[in-house]
C-alpha positions as CSV (number, residue, x, y, z in Angstrom):
1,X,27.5,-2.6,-3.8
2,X,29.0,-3.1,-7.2
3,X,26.1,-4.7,-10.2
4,X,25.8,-8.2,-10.2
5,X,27.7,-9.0,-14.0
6,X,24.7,-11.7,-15.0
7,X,27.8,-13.2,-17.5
8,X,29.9,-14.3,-13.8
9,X,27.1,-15.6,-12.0
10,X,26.3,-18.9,-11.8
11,X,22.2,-19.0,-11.8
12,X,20.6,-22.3,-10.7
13,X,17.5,-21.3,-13.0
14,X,18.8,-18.3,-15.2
15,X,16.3,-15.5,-15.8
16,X,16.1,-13.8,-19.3
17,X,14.7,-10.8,-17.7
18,X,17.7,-10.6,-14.9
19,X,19.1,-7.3,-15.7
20,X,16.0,-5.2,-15.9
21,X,13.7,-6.9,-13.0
22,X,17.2,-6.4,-11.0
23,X,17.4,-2.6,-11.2
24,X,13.2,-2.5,-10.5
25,X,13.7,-4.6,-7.9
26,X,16.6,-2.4,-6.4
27,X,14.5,0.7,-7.1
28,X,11.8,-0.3,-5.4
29,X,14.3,-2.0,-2.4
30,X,15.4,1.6,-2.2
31,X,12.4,3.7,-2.6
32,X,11.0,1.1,0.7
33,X,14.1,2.2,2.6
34,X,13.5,6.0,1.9
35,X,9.6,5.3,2.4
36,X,10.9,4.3,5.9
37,X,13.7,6.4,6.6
38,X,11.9,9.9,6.0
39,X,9.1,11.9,6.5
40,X,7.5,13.5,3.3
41,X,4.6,15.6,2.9
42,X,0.8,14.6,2.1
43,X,0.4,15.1,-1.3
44,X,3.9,13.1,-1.9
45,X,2.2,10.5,-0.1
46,X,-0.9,10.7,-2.0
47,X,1.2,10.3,-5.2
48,X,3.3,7.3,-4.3
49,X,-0.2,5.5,-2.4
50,X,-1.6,6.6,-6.6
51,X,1.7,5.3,-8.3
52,X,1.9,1.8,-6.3
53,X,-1.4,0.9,-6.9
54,X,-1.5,1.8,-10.8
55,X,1.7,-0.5,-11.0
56,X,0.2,-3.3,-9.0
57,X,-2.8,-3.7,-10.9
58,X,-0.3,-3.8,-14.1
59,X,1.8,-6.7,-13.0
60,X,-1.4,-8.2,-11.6
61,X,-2.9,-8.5,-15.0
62,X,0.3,-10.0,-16.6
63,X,1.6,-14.1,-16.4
64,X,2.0,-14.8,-12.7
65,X,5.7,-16.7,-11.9
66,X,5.7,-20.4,-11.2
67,X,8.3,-22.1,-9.2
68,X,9.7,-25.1,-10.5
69,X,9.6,-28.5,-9.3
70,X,12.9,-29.7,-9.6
71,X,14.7,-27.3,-7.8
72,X,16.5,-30.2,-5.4
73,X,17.2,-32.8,-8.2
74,X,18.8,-29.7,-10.1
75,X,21.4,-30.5,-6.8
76,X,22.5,-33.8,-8.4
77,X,21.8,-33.1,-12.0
78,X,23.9,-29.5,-12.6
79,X,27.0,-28.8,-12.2
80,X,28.3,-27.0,-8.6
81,X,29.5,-23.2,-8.9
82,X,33.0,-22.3,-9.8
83,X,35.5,-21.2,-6.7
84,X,34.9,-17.7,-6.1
85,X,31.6,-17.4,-8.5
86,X,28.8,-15.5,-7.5
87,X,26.0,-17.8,-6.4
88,X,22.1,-17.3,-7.4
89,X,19.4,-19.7,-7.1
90,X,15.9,-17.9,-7.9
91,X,17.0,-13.9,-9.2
92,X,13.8,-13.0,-6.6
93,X,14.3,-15.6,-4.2
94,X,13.1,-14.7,-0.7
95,X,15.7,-12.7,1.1
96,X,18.7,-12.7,-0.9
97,X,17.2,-12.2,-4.2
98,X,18.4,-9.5,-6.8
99,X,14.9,-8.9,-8.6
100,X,13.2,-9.0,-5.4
101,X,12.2,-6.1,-3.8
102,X,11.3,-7.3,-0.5
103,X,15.2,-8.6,0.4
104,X,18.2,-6.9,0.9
105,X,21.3,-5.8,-0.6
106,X,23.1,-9.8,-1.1
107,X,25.9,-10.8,-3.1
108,X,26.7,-15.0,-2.4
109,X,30.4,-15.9,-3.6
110,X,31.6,-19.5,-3.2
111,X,35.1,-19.7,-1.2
112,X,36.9,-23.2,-1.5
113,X,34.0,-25.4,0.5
114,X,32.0,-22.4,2.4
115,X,29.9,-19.4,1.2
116,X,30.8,-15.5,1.3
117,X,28.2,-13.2,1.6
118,X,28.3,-9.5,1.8
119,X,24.7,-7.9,3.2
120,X,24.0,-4.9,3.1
121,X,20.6,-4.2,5.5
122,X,18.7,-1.0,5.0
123,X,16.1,1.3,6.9
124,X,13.0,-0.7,6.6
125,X,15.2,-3.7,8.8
126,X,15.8,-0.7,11.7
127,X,14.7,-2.3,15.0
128,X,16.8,-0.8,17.9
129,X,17.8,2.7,16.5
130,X,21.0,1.6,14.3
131,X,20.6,-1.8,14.5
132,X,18.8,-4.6,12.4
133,X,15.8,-6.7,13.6
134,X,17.4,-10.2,14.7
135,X,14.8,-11.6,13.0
136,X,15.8,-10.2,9.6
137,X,19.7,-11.3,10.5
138,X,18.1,-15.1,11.7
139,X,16.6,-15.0,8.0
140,X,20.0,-14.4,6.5
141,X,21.8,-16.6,8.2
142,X,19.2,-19.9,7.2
143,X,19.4,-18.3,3.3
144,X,22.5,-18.1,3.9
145,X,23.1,-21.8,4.9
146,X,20.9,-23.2,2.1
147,X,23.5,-21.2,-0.4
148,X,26.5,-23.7,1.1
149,X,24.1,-26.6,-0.2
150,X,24.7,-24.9,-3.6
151,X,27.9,-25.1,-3.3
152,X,28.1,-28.8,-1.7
153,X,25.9,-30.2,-4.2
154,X,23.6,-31.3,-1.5
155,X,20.2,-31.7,-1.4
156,X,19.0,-31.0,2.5
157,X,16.5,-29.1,4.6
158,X,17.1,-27.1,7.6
159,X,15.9,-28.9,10.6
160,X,17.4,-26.4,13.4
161,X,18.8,-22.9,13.5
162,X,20.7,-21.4,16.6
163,X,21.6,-18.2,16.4
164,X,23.6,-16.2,19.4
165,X,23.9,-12.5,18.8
166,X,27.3,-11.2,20.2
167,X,26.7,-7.7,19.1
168,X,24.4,-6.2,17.3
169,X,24.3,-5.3,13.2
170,X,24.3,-2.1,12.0
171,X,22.1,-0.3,9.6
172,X,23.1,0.7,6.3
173,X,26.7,-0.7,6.4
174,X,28.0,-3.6,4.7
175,X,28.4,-6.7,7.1
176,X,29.8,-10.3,5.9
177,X,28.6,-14.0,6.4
178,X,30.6,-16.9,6.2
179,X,29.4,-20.2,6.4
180,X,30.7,-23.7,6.3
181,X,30.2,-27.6,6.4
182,X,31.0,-28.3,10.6
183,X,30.3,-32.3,10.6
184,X,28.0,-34.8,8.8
185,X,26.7,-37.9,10.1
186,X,24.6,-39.8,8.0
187,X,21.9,-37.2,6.3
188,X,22.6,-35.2,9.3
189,X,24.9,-32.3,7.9
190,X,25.4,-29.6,10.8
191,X,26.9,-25.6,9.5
192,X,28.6,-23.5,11.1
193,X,28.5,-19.7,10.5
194,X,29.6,-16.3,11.5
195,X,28.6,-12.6,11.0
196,X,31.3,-10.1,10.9
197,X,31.9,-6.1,10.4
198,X,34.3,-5.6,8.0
199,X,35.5,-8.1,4.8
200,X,38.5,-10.5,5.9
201,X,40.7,-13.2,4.3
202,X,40.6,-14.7,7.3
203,X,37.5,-15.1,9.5
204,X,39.0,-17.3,12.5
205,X,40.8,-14.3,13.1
206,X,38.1,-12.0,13.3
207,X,35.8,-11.3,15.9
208,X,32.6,-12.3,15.1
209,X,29.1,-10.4,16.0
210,X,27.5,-13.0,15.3
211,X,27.4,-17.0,15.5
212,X,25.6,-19.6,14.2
213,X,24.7,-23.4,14.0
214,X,22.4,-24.8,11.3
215,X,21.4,-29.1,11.1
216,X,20.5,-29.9,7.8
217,X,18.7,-33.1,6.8
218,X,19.8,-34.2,3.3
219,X,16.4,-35.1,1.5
220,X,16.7,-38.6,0.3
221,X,17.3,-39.6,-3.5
């Protein structure tokens, strides 16, 4: 996937540090796939088991990250993202996050009303040979979701996630998520979603590996 251009995105909390905690974060994201994907000799081991724990003790010692509080009144307060703007909430949120390690390879766009995402899922997600764990793809799809509340300017919860896997996701290949508002009732707002295997202007037309169906509780004011 291309780099993220920090100057295009629209960051519900900015980080000053995006750029270089990005390309760690994608170093380490790739040196977890390797770590998973091959088969290296002792004394390689023996200097990456050395290596990790030198570093952890580092970042250990420095200022540990704080969330903020008002990350749902931000919903009401800021302004939505721009059609076809690159969407990021926390640079290492959980998942979906550039400067975190532990996700995947995400990019969030909003289209129109909906959310575009392009995924890319690497060895460490392997389940069957080839294919990525469901449970990685259910996480996804619920972060996934929460982006389209970026994008409505809504304020919710997920309260129930059905996910029903069509065919399966494959391992290092790009896939695409597309999600959108399906109803709303009240604070009851229900999303609709699909996975697909190649990117497409139009996703009604496409068949999709997966679908799935999110209700979202909107948190009250």
């Amino acid at each position: 996937m291309a780099e993220h251009d920090a100057q295009q995105v629209h960051f519900v909390y900015v980080d000053p540090q995006f750029e270089s905690r990005r390309k760690a974060a994608t170093a380490l994201r790739e040196l977890g796939n390797a770590f998973v994907g091959h088969r290296t000799d002792e004394e390689t081991l023996a200097s990456i088991t050395r290596w990790a724990e030198e570093a952890t003790q580092t970042l250990r010692s420095s200022d540990p990250v704080k969330r903020p509080t008002d990350y749902f009144e931000k919903r009401y307060t800021d302004p939505i993202p721009l059609d076809g703007q690159e969407v990021i909430a926390f640079s290492d949120r959980t998942f979906s996050g550039p400067a975190n390690p532990m996700g995947m390879e995400i990019r969030l766009t909003r289209r129109d009303k909906s959310v575009v995402a392009s995924a890319n899922f690497g060895s460490s997600f392997e389940s069957a040979p080839g294919r990525v764990h469901g449970g990685a793809i259910s996480a996804v799809v619920d972060d996934v979701m929460g982006y389209l509340m970026i994008v409505l300017g809504e304020a919710a919860y997920t309260a129930k996630l059905e996910v029903d896997y069509l065919g399966g996701v494959p391992v290092g290949e790009t896939v695409w998520f597309h999600a959108r508002e399906s109803s709303r009732v009240g604070r009851k707002l229900s999303v609709e979603l699909t996975v697909s295997l190649g990117p497409v202007d139009d996703f009604e037309a496409t068949d999709p590996v997966i679908v799935a169906r999110g209700l979202f509780i909107i948190a009250r004011k």
